[in-house]
Structures are given as structure tokens and as C-alpha cells.
BAPA-192546 format. One record per residue (C-alpha): residue in one letter; x, y, z. Coordinates in steps of 0.02 Angstrom, whole numbers, plus 50000, padded with zeros to 5 digits. Each point is the difference from the previous one (the first is absolute). Layout:
<recs>
+-----+-------+-------+-------+
| res |     x |     y |     z |
+-----+-------+-------+-------+
|   A |     X |     Y |     Z |
...
+-----+-------+-------+-------+
</recs>
This chain:
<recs>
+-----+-------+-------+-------+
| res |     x |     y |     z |
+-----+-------+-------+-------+
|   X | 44562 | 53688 | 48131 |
|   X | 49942 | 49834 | 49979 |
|   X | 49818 | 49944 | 50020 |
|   X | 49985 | 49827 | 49954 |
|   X | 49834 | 49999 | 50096 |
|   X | 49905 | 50091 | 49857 |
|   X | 50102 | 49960 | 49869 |
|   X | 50113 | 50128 | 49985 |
|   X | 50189 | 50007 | 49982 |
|   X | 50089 | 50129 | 49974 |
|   X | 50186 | 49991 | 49997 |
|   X | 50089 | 50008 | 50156 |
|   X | 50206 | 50017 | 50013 |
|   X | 50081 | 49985 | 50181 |
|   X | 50184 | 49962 | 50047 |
|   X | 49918 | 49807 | 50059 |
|   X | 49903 | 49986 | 49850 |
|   X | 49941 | 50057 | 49843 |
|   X | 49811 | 49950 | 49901 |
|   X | 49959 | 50028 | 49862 |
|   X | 49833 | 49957 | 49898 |
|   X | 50032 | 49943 | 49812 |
|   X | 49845 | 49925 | 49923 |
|   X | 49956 | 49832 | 50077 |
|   X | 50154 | 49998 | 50074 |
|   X | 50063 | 50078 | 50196 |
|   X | 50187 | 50030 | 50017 |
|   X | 50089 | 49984 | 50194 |
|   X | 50167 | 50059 | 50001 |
|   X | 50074 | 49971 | 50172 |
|   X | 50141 | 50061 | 50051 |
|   X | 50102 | 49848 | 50077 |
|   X | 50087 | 50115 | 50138 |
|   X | 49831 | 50035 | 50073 |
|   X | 49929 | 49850 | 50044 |
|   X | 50059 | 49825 | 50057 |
|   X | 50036 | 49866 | 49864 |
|   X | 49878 | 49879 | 50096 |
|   X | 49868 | 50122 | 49986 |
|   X | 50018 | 50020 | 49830 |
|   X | 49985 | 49824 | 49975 |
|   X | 49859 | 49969 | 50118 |
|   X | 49892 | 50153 | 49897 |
|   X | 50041 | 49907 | 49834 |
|   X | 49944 | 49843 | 50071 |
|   X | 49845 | 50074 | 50076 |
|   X | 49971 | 50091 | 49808 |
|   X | 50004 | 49818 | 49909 |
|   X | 49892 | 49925 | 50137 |
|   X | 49873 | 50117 | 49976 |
|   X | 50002 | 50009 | 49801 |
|   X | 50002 | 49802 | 50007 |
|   X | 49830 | 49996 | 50131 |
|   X | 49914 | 50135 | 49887 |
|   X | 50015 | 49905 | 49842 |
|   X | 49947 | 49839 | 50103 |
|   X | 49863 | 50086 | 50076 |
|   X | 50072 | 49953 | 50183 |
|   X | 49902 | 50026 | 50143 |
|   X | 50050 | 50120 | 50139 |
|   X | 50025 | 49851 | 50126 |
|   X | 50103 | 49902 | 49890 |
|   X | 50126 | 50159 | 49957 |
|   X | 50014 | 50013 | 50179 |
|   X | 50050 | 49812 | 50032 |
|   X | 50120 | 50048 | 49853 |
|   X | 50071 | 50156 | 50084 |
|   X | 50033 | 49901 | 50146 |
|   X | 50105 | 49854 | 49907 |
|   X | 50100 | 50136 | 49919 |
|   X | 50045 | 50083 | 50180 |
|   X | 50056 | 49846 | 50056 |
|   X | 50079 | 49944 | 49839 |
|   X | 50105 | 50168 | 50030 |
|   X | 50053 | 49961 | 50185 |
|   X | 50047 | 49846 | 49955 |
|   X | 50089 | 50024 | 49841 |
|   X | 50018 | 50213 | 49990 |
|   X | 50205 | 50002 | 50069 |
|   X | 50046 | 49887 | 49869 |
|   X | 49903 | 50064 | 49872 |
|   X | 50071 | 50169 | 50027 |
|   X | 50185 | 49963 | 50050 |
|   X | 50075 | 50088 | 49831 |
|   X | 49890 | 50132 | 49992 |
|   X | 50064 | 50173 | 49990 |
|   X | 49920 | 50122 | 50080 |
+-----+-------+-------+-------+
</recs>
């Protein structure tokens, strides 16, 4: 189960995904059959956004101004981006 709420994790292992909890550390493990490359890369994007606005102290109106330049970005520029992906 994992309860990220009230800081718990425990270790969870699915077909889609595996976490695990090692120190300071989470580990994802997807499992690229289950979900859609652009997803993937959308999720990653989303996790460096959010890492980058804590350690800036960003405001919750300016990550959302940022969430919408990234959707856009990603209609615009998401086909291309992802034309040799495997999935």
C-alpha cells in the first residue's frame, strides 16, 4: 500500500509498476507496455516541474501558469517529440 499522505511507503509491486522506498530515495519502475510513451514523458516532466517550484519556493498560481505552457508545449511539439519512441 502506499500512503504518501502520512508519510508512509511501503513497497508496492504491480505488473504497471513497481515502488520501492530506499532511504531518501523512491524507486518507479514502469512497465513500458502499460502505459503510453507520452504519458510517461508528460509524468517525468510534471516530476521536474514540481521538484524545480519546491526548491524555488513557487507559488501555486505560478505552477499553474507553468502547467499550462507545458500542455501546450506538448500539443504543439508532443508527435515529434515522440516519433521514435517504442512503446
Amino acid at each position: 500500500m502506499f500512503l504518501c499522505r502520512f508519510g508512509k511507503l511501503k513497497r508496492i509491486k504491480m505488473n504497471a509498476l513497481s515502488v520501492q522506498n530506499k532511504g531518501n530515495n523512491i524507486q518507479i519502475s514502469l512497465n513500458r507496455s502499460c502505459f503510453d510513451p507520452e504519458y510517461i514523458a508528460k509524468l517525468i516532466s510534471q516530476l521536474e516541474l514540481e521538484a524545480m517550484a519546491k526548491a524555488a519556493d513557487v507559488s501555486p498560481e505560478i505552477m499553474e501558469i507553468a502547467n499550462e505552457i507545458d500542455t501546450e508545449w506538448w500539443k504543439q511539439n508532443g508527435d515529434d517529440f515522440l516519433k521514435n519512441s517504442k512503446k
